[in-house]
C-alpha positions as CSV (number, residue, x, y, z in Angstrom):
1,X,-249.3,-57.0,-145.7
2,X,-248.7,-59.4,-143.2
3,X,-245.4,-60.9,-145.1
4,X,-244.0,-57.5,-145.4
5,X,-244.2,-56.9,-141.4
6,X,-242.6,-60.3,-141.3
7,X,-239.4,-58.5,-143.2
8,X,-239.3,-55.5,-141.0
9,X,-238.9,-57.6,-138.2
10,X,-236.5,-59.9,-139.5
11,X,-234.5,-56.3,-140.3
12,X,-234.8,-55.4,-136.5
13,X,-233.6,-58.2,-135.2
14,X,-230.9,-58.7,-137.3
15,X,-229.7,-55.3,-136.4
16,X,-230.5,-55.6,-132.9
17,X,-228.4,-58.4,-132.8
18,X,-225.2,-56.7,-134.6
19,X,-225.6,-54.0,-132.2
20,X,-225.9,-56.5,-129.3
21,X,-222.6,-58.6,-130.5
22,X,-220.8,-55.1,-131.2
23,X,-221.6,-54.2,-127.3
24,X,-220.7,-57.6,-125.7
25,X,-217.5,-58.0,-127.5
26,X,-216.2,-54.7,-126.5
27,X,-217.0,-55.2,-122.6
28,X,-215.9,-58.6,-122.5
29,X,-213.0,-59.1,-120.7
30,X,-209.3,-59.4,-121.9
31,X,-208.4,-63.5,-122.8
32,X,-204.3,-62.4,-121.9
33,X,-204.4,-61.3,-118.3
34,X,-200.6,-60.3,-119.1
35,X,-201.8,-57.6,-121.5
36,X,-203.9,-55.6,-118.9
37,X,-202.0,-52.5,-118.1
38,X,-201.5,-51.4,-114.9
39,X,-202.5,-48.5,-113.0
40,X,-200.4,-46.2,-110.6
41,X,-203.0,-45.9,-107.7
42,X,-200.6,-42.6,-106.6
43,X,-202.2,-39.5,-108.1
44,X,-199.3,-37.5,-107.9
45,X,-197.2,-39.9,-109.9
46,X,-199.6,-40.1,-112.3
47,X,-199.6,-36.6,-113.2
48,X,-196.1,-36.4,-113.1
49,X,-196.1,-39.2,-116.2
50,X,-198.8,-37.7,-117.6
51,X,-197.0,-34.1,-117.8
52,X,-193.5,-36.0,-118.9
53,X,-195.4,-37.3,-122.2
54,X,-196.1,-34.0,-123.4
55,X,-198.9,-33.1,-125.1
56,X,-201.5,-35.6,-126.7
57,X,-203.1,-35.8,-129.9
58,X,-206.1,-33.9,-129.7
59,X,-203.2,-31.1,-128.2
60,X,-202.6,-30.4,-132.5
61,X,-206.4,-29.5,-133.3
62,X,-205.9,-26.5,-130.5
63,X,-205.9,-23.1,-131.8
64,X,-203.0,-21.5,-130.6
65,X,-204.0,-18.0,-130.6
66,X,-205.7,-16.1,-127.8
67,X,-205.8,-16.8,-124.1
68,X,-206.1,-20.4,-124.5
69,X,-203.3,-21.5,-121.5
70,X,-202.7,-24.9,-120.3
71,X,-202.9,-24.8,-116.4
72,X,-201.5,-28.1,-114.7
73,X,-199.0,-30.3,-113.2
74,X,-196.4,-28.7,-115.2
75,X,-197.7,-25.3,-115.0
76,X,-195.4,-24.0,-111.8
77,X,-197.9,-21.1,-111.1
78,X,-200.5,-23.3,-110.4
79,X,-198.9,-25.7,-108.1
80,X,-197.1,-22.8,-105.9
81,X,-200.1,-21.2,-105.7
82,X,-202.1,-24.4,-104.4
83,X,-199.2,-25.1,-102.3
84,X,-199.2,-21.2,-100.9
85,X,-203.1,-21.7,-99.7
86,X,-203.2,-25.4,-99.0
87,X,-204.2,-24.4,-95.3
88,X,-207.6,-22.8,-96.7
89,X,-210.9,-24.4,-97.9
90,X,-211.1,-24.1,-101.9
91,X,-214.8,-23.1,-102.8
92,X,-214.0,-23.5,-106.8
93,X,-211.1,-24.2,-109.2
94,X,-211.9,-24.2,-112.4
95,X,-208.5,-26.2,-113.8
96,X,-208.6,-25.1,-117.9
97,X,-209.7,-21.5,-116.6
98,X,-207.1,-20.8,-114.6
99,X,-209.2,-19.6,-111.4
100,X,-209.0,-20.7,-107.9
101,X,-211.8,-19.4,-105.3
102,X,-211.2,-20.1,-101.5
103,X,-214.0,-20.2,-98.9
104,X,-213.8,-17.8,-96.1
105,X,-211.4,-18.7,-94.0
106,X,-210.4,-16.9,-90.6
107,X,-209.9,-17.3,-86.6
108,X,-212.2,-16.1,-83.4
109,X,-210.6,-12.6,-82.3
110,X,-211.7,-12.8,-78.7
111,X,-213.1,-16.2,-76.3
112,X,-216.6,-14.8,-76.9
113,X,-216.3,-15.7,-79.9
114,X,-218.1,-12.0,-80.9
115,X,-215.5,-10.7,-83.1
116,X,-214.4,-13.0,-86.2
117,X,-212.0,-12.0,-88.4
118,X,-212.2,-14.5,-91.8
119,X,-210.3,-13.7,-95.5
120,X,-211.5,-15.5,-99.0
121,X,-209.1,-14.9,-101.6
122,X,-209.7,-15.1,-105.7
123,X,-206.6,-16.0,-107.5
124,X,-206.7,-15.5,-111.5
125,X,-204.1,-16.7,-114.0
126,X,-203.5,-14.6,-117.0
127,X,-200.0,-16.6,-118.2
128,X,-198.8,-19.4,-117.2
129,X,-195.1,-17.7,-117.4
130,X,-193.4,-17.3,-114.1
131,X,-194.2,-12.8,-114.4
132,X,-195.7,-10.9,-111.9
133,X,-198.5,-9.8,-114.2
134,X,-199.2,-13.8,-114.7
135,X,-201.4,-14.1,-111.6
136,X,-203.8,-11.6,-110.5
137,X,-204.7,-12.0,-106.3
138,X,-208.4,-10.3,-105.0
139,X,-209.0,-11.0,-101.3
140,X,-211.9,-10.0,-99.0
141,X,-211.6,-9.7,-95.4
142,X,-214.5,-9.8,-93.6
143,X,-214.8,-8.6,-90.0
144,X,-217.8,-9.5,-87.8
145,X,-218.3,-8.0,-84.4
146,X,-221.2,-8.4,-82.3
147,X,-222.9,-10.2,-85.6
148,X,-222.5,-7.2,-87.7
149,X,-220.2,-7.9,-90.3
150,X,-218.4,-5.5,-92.8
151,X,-216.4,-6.7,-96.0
152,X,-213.4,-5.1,-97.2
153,X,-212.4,-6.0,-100.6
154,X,-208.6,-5.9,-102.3
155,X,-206.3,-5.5,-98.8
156,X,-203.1,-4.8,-101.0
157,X,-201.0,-5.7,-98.0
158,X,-202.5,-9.2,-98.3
159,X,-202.4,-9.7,-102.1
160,X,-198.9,-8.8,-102.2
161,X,-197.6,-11.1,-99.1
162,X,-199.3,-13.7,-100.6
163,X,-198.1,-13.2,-104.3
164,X,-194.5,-12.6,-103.4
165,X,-194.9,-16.3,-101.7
166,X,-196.6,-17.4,-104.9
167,X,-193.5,-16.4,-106.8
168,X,-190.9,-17.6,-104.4
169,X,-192.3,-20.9,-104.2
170,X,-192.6,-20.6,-108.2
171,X,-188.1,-20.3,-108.2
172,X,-188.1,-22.9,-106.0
173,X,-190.6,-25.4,-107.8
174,X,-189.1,-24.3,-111.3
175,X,-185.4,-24.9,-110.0
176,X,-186.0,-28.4,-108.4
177,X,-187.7,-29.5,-112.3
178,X,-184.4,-28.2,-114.1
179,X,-182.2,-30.2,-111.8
180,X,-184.8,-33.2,-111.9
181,X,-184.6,-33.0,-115.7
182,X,-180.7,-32.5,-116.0
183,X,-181.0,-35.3,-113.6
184,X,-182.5,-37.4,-116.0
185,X,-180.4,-36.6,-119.3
């Protein structure tokens, strides 16, 4: 009995010591300094390679089919869109999604500072083609007087002002990357 817990113990450390080696040989450092590659500390460059490459190799095990949209760096919607509200406080964007949620943002109506007036706006991609049904906008405004507050929810006058810069910004945006790629050919 006593030889044959001997065994098991020789077992565990022997494995314990494989898995040990396996460990410390993958975090050890580099021997060739030379070989370390280098990273751009600009995010925005970064992206920019990253969206030149194309896509990856887990990109070939997507399914296709479906709703399943790529939002990012490349996608012009998104970045005219994050461009057109860059003044206001983002609550949640949820990248792969394609949903950005602002927090309410707005200005003191009188020096009293009794009557607010504050919008919070809900932008929704449904393509990431340059269309006006790509994008769907919902705002709220919310109006407080005297610490009574009332919500109004979809001001069309504010959804379409905003999208209409969405999509002007999108031209824009789109035509600077043809003459950047033309550029580049």
């Amino acid at each position: 009995m006593l030889h044959n817990y001997n065994i098991k113990n020789t077992v565990y450390l022997i494995f314990f010591a494989i898995i040990l080696s396996i460990f410390t040989h993958a975090c050890s450092k580099q021997d060739n300094p030379s070989k370390t590659k280098r990273i751009n500390p600009n995010v925005d460059e970064r992206a920019r390679e990253a969206a030149d490459k194309g896509p990856n190799i887990l990109d070939r095990f997507k399914d296709n089919q479906g709703t399943n949209f790529q939002f990012g760096t490349s996608n012009v919607l998104w970045r005219a869109t994050l461009s057109s509200i860059d003044f206001m406080p983002l609550l949640a964007v949820d990248y792969a999604g394609g949903v950005i949620v602002t927090d309410w943002y707005g200005k003191n109506l009188d020096k009293n500072l009794d009557k607010t007036e504050e919008i919070k706006l809900t932008v929704k991609f449904k393509s990431s083609e340059i269309s006006v049904t790509s994008i769907e906008i919902i705002s709220h405004k919310k109006i407080c007087e005297n610490f009574k507050c009332s919500i109004i929810a979809n001001n069309k006058s504010i959804d379409d002002a905003l999208k209409n810069k969405i999509f002007a910004l999108a031209r824009k945006i789109s035509i600077e990357d043809e003459n950047r790629k033309s550029k580049k050919k």
